[in-house]
C-alpha positions in Angstrom: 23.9 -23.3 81.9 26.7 -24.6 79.6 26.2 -27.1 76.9 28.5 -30.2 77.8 30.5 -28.1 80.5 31.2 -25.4 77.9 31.1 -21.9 79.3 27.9 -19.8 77.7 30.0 -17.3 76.4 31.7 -20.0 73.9 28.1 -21.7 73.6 27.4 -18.1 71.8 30.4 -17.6 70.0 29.9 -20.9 68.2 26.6 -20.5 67.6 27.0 -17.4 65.8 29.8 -19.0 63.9 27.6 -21.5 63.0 24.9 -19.2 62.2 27.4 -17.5 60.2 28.4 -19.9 58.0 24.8 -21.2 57.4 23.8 -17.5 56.2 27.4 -18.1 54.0 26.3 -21.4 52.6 22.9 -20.2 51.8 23.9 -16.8 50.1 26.7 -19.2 48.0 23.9 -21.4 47.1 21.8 -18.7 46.2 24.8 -17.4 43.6 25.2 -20.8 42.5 22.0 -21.2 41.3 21.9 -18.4 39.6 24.6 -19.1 38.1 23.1 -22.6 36.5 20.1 -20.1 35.3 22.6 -18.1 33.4 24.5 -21.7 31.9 21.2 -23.0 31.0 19.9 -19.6 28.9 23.9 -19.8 27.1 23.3 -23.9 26.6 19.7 -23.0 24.7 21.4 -19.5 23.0 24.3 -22.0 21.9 22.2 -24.7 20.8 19.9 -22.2 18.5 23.5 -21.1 16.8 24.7 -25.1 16.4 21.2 -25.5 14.4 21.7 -22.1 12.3 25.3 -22.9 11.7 24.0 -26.3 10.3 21.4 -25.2 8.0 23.5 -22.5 6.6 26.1 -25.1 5.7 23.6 -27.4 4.3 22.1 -24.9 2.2 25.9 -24.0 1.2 27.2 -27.2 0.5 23.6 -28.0 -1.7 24.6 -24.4 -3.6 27.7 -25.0 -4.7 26.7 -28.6 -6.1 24.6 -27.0 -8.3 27.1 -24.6 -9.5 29.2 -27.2 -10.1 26.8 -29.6 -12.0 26.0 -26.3 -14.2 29.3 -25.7 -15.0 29.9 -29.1 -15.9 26.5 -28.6 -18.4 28.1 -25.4 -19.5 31.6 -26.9 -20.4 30.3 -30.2 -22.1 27.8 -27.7 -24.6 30.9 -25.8 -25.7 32.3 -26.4 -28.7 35.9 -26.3 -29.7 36.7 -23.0 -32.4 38.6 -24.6 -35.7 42.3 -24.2 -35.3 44.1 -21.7 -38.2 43.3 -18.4 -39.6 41.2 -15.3 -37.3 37.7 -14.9 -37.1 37.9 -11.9 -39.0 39.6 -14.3 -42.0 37.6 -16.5 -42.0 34.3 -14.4 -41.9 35.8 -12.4 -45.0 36.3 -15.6 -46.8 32.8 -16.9 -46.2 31.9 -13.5 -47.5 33.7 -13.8 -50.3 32.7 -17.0 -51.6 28.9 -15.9 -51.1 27.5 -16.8 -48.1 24.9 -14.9 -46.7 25.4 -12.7 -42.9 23.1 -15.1 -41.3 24.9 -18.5 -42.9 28.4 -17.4 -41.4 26.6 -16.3 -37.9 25.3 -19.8 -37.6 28.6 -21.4 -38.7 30.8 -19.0 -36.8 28.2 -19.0 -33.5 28.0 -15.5 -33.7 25.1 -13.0 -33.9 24.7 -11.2 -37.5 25.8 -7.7 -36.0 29.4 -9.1 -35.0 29.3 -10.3 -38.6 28.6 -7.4 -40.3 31.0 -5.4 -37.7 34.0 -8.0 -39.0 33.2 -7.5 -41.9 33.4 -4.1 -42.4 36.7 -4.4 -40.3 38.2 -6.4 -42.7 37.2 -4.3 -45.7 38.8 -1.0 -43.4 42.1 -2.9 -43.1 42.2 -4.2 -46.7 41.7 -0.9 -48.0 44.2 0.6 -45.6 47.0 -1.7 -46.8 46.1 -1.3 -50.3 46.9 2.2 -49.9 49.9 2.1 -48.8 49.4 1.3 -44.5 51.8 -1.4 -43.9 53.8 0.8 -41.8 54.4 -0.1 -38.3 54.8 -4.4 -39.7 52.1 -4.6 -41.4 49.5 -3.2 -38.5 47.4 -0.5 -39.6 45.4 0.5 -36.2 42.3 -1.2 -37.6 40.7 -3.0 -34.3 41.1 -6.6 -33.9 38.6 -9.1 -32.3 
């Protein structure tokens, strides 16, 4: 017998239609939750990298603060060189009026061996242009510092 006059044959048919798209709705369902599983894993992958991407530019940003404040300690310690003649002059004068290698090291802020290696630099190029090396304007090849 036919469901509100309706032939069995069309009963079926939309029964199975119906079935049909129940079995679609469910297997649609079924992909969309899966699909939330797979949003949910990114959304705790994602917020592990917002936390790591923080701390790294924490630790960054409290890095180069202390660079900076050290460079500011380094450039207030430094103390401006004297305006005039080369180091090498001036070492050869101290020299020359008696002061001792250590004494010009302090007052120069140098350590004894650069003293004693200007030193002897500026006896080389005296003693070259004493004997006759003012060729080439007055450079003689002697090394400069």
């Amino acid at each position: 017998m036919a469901i509100s006059g309706l032939p069995e044959s069309t009963v079926l048919v939309l029964g199975s239609v119906l079935g049909g798209m129940l079995l679609l709705q469910a297997v649609l369902l079924w992909r969309l939750l899966g699909a939330v599983g797979v949003l949910r894993r990114f959304d705790d992958r994602l917020e592990r990298l917002s936390d790591a991407l923080s701390l790294l530019t924490e630790t960054s940003e409290s890095g180069f603060q202390a660079i900076g404040a050290e460079l500011e300690r380094v450039g207030q310690t430094v103390t401006a060189r004297r305006p005039g003649r080369t180091t090498n002059a001036r070492v050869a004068a101290a020299a020359k009026r008696g002061q001792s290698v250590p004494q010009i090291a302090v007052r120069e802020e140098m350590s004894e061996g650069e003293v004693r290696l200007r030193l002897h630099l500026a006896e080389m190029s005296q003693g070259t242009r004493s004997a006759g090396g003012q060729a080439r304007g007055g450079r003689d090849g002697a090394l400069r510092a």
